[in-house]
PAFIKE-384973 format. One line per 10 residues: for each residue x, z, y of C-alpha. Coordinates in steps of 0.05 Angstrom, whole numbers, plus 5000, padded with zeros to 4 digits. Layout:
// PAFIKE-384973
X:Z:Y | ... $
This chain:
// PAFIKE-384973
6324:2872:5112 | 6340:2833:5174 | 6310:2821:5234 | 6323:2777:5290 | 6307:2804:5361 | 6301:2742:5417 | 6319:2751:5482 | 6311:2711:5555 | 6364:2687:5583 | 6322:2673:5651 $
6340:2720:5710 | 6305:2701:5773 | 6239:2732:5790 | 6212:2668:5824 | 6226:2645:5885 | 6230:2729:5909 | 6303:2730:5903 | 6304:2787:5859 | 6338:2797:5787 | 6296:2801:5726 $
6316:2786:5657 | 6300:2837:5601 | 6266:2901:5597 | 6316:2953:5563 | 6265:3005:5537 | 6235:2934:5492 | 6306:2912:5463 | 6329:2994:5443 | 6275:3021:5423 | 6250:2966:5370 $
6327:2954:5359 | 6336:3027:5340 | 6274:3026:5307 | 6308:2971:5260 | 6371:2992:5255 | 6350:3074:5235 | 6308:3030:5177 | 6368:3005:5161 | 6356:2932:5179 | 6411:2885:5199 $
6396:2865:5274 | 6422:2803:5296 | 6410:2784:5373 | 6397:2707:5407 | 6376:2682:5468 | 6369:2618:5500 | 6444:2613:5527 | 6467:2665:5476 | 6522:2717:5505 | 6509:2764:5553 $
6425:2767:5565 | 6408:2787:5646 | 6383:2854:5640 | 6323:2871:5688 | 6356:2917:5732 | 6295:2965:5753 | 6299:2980:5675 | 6354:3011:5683 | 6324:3060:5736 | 6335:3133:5720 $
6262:3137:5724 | 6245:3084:5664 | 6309:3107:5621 | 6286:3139:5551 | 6320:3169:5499 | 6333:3099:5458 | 6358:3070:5526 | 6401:3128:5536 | 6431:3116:5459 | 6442:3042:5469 $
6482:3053:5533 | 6532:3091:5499 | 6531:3056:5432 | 6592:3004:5436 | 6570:2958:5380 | 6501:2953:5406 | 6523:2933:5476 | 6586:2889:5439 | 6531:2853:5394 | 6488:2843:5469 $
6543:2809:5503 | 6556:2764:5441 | 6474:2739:5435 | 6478:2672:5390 | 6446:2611:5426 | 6373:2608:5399 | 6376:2529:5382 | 6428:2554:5327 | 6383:2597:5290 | 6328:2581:5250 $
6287:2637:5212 | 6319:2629:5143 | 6365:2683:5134 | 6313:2730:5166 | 6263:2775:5150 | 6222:2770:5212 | 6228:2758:5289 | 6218:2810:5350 | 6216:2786:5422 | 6223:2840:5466 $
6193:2827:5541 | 6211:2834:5609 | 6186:2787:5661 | 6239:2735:5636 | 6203:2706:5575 | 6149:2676:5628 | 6198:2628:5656 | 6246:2616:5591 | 6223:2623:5528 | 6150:2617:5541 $
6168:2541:5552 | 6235:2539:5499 | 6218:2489:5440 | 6272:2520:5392 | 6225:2584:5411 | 6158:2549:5399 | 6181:2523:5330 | 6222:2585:5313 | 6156:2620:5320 | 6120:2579:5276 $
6167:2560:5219 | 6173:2639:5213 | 6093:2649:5209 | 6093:2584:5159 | 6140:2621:5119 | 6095:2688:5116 | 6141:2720:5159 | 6123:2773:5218 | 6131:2761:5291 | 6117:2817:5336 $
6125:2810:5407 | 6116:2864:5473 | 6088:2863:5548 | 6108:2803:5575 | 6137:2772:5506 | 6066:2752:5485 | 6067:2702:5533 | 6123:2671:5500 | 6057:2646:5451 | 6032:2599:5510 $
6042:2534:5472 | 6055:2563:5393 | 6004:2526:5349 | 5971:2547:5285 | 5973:2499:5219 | 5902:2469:5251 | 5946:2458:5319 | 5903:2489:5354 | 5934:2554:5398 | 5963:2611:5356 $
5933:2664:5380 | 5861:2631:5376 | 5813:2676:5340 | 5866:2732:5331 | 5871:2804:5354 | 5925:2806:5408 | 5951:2847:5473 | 6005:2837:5524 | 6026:2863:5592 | 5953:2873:5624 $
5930:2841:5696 | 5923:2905:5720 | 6001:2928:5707 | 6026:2867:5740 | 5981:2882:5800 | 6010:2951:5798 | 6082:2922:5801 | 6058:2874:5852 | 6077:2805:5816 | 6013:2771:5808 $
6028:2727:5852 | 6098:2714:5826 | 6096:2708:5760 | 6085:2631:5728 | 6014:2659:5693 | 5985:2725:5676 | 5996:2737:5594 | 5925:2776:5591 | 5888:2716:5618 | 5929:2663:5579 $
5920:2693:5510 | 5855:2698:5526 | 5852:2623:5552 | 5876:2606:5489 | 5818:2639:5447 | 5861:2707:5427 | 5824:2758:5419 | 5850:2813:5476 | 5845:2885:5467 | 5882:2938:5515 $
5875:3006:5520 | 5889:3049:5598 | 5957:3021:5642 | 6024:3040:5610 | 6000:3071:5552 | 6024:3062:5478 | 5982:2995:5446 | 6001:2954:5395 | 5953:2916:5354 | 5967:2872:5276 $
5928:2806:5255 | 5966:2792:5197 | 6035:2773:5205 | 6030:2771:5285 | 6043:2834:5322 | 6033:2850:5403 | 6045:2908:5447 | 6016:2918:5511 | 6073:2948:5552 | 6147:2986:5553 $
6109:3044:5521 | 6086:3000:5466 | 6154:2982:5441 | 6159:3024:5387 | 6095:3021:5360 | 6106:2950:5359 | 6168:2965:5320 | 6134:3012:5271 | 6083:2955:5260 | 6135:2901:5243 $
6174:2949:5195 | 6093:2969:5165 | 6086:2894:5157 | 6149:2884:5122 | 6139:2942:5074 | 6079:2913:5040 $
């Protein structure tokens, strides 16, 4: 089994000044998740090497377990600062894709064309993508077989409007992924603010938020197993 995990390489939060990048709970927890399975995990990213991590992930008051592991697990953090460059990659050789958010995505690989086709040569091949928070928004411009918007019709969730308002970057962020997928025709479904979501259609997955990351996991590995 082997999974690739996609990461931003984008790590400006706008025009604010601040650092963003990726969120570490969403790359360790999945990535454990995967690796405890006994998957092969291989990491990319727009750039490749080292992805920008978002630092407030980091914060003693979002660390977990899993991001605890992953700081002191040398080959994880070796195999981070080595990313391959995303346009080098296609999906054969894998099993299925997982895009882990942070704010990043929005600016990066929400608009990356090796991203947009990844996506869809690995659903054409009746592979899974799952993506969480903010990586659903990474399915802005991914079109189904008809060409019409991916998520169109099909049970999804992402970062909700009401957890960017409550980390005040409405007005920051490029769009909103709850109102986009739903601008596209998905088919939204959340459950209260930073609680544990993750919802299937098939062989797309979403989670809502940080919480959501390993459910999202245990949803891809579900998918994978049948």
């Amino acid at each position: 089994m082997k999974i690739l995990m996609v990461l931003t390489s984008h790590d400006q939060l706008g025009d604010t000044g601040a650092k963003t990048g990726f969120w570490l709970e969403e790359l360790a927890a999945p990535y454990y998740a995967f690796t405890d399975a006994g998957a092969e995990v291989t990491l990319a990213s727009p750039k490749g090497g080292q992805p920008p991590l978002d630092p407030k992930s980091n914060d003693p008051a979002f660390q977990t377990d899993t991001t605890r592991r992953f700081e002191a697990d040398a080959s994880a953090k070796d195999a981070l600062a080595h990313t391959r460059v995303l346009a080098d990659i296609g999906h054969e050789g894998f099993d299925a894709v997982f895009y882990p958010g942070g704010h990043g995505p929005l600016w990066d690989l929400a608009e990356d064309q090796h991203s947009i086709r990844l996506i869809e040569a690995t659903l054409a091949a009746g592979k899974p993508v799952a993506l969480v928070c903010h990586a659903p928004g990474v399915l802005r411009h991914v079109k189904a077989a008809d060409g019409g918007p991916l998520v169109k019709g099909k049970s999804v969730t992402g970062f909700t409007n009401t957890e960017e308002e409550a980390v005040g970057l409405t007005q920051v962020v490029p769009f909103l992924v709850e109102d986009m997928l739903k601008a596209n025709g998905g088919l939204y479904s959340k459950i209260g603010d930073w609680q544990p979501y993750a919802v299937r259609d098939g062989l797309l997955i979403t989670g809502q938020n940080p919480a959501s990351s390993e459910k999202t996991a245990e949803l891809l590995l579900a998918a994978l197993s049948h």
